[in-house]
N, C-alpha and C positions, 0 to 999 in steps of 0.2 A: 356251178349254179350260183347264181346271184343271190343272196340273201341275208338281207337284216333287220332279224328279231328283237325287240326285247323282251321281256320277260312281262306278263300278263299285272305282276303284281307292281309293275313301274307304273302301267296305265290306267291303276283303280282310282277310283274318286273325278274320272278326267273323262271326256268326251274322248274315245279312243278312233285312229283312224289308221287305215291300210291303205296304202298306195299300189297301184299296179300300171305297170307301163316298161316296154323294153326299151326307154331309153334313157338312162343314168339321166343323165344333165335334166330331163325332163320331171324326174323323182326329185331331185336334190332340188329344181327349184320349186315347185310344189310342196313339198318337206318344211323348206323355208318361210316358205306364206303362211303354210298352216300353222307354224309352232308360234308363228309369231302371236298368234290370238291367245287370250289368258282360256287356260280350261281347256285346249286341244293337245292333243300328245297325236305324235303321228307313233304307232307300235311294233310296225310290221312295214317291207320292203316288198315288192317280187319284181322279178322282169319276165315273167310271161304267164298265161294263164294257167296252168296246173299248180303253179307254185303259188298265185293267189288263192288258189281255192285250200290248198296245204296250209296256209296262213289262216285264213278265213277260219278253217278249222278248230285251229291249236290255235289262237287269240281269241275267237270270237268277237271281233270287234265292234264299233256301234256302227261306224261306216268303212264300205272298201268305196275307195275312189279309182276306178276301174279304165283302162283304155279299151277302144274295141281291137285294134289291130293289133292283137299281138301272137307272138309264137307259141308252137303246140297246143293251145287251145285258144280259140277268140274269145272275145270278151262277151258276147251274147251266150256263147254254150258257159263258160266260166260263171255267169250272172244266176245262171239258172241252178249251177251247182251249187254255187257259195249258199244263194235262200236253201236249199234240199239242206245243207250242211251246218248253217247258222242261220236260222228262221226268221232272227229279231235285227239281225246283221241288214242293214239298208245298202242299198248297191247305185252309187252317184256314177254317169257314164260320163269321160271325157275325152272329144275325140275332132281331130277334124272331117268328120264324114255325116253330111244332113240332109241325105235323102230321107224322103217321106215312106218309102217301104223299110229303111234303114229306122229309122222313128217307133214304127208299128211294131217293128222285131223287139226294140230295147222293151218297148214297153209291156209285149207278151212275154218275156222271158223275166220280167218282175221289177225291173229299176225302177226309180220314183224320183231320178234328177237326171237331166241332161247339161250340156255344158259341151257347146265349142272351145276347142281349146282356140281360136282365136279370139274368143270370148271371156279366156280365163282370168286373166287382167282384172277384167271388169266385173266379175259375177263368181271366180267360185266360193268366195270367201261366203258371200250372198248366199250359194246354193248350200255349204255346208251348211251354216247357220238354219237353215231350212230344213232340210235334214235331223239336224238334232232336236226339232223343236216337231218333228213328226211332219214336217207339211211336204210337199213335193215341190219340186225348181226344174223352169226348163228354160233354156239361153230365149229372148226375144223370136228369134228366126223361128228354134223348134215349135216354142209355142204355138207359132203360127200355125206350124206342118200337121203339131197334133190338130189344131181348129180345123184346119181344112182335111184333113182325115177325117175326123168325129164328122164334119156336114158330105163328106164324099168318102164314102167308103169303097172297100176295095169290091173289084165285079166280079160276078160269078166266076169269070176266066182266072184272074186273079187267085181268089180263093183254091179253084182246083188243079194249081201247081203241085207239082211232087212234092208232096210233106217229107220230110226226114226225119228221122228218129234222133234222138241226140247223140246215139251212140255213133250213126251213120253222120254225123256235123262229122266228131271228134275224127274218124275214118277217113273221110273225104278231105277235112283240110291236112292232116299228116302226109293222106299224098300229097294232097295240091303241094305242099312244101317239101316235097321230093325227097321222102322217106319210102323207103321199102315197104311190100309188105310184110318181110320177118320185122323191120323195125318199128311196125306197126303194133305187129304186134306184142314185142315186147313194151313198146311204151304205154299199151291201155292192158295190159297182163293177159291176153288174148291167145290162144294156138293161133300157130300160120294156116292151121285150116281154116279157124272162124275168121282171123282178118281175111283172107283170100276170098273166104263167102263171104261178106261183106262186100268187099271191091267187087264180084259180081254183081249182087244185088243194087248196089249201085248205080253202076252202069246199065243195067237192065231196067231199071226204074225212069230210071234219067234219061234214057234212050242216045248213050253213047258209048262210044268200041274204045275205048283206051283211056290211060291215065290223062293222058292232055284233055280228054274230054272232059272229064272229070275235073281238072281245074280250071279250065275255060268257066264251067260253073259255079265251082268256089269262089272262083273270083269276080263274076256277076253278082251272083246273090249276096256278098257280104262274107263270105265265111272267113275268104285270105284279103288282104289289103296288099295292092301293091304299093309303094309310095316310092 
């Protein structure tokens, strides 16, 4: 497991930030940008969402700056843990993925900045700075996406898609990532009965016969990223 901590008491007095992204080179340069501003300490590392939210925990940091795609938990179910977990913890999304139902997720699940990471160049410095000062950031484009969501909201058909529980997110993308279900359910602490009921309910809900179906749909709706 990926991970580097410091210690809570290096990043007092300092706008503290957590990075989350599986991929090194993409940390380190992010890392980079940030510390260069006077008054930001980045505090915390992860490369995938469970270990952000482990972070998010034991730091409490002011900001996690979050990817969406990432392993064992996406950055939308991750989002929503880290606020359960650290309240005052502000959740910055950065990602290359900016569909308009992709948008409406970040922002039900509690984030309050957005950021193309083609975009990062130009803006995240921007977005942090926004962030610490309370206000919300979204890259030009999203902005847009939320405008035209806010005047065209989504339609009745829309709305009455199969809701999932976040316990059934965290379920569906482990399969989709071609985990078992015993190691399903050891990695959410779960009996192989209730992961097994799960992956029924699932498929039952969703109205499909097999794991492939199952991630045919994780990977529609957002849950897995292929890249």
């Amino acid at each position: 497991m990926t991970q580097n901590l410091l210690s809570v008491e290096a990043c007092m007095g300092t706008f503290r930030i957590a990075i989350a992204d599986d991929h090194e080179v993409a940390r380190k340069g992010i890392r980079a940008l940030l510390e260069n501003h006077p008054g930001w300490e980045v505090c915390g590392e992860a490369a995938d969402g469970r270990e952000a939210v482990r972070i998010a925990g034991r730091l409490k940091p002011d900001l996690v700056l979050l990817d969406i795609g990432m392993p064992n938990l996406n950055g939308l179910d991750a989002t929503r843990q880290i606020i359960a977990a650290a309240p005052q913890t502000r959740v910055l999304i950065l990602t290359m993925h900016d569909s308009e139902q992709l948008v409406r997720e970040v922002l039900a699940a509690g984030a309050v900045g957005f950021v193309l990471k083609s975009d990062a160049g130009r803006d995240l410095v921007n977005a942090v700075d926004a962030l610490q000062h309370r206000r919300t950031f979204f890259t030009s484009k999203i902005a847009e996406l939320v405008l035209e969501g806010y005047l065209h909201p989504p339609s009745s058909d829309d709305r009455s898609r199969a809701v999932l529980t976040p316990r059934e997110r965290e379920v569906i993308q482990l399969l989709a990532e071609g985990k078992s279900t015993k190691e399903v359910a050891t990695t959410l602490n779960l009996s192989v009965k209730t992961a097994e009921t799960h992956r029924t309910n699932l498929m039952r809900k969703l109205g499909v016969h097999s794991v492939v179906g199952l991630t045919l749909y994780a990977v529609r709706n957002g849950i897995v990223h292929i890249v």
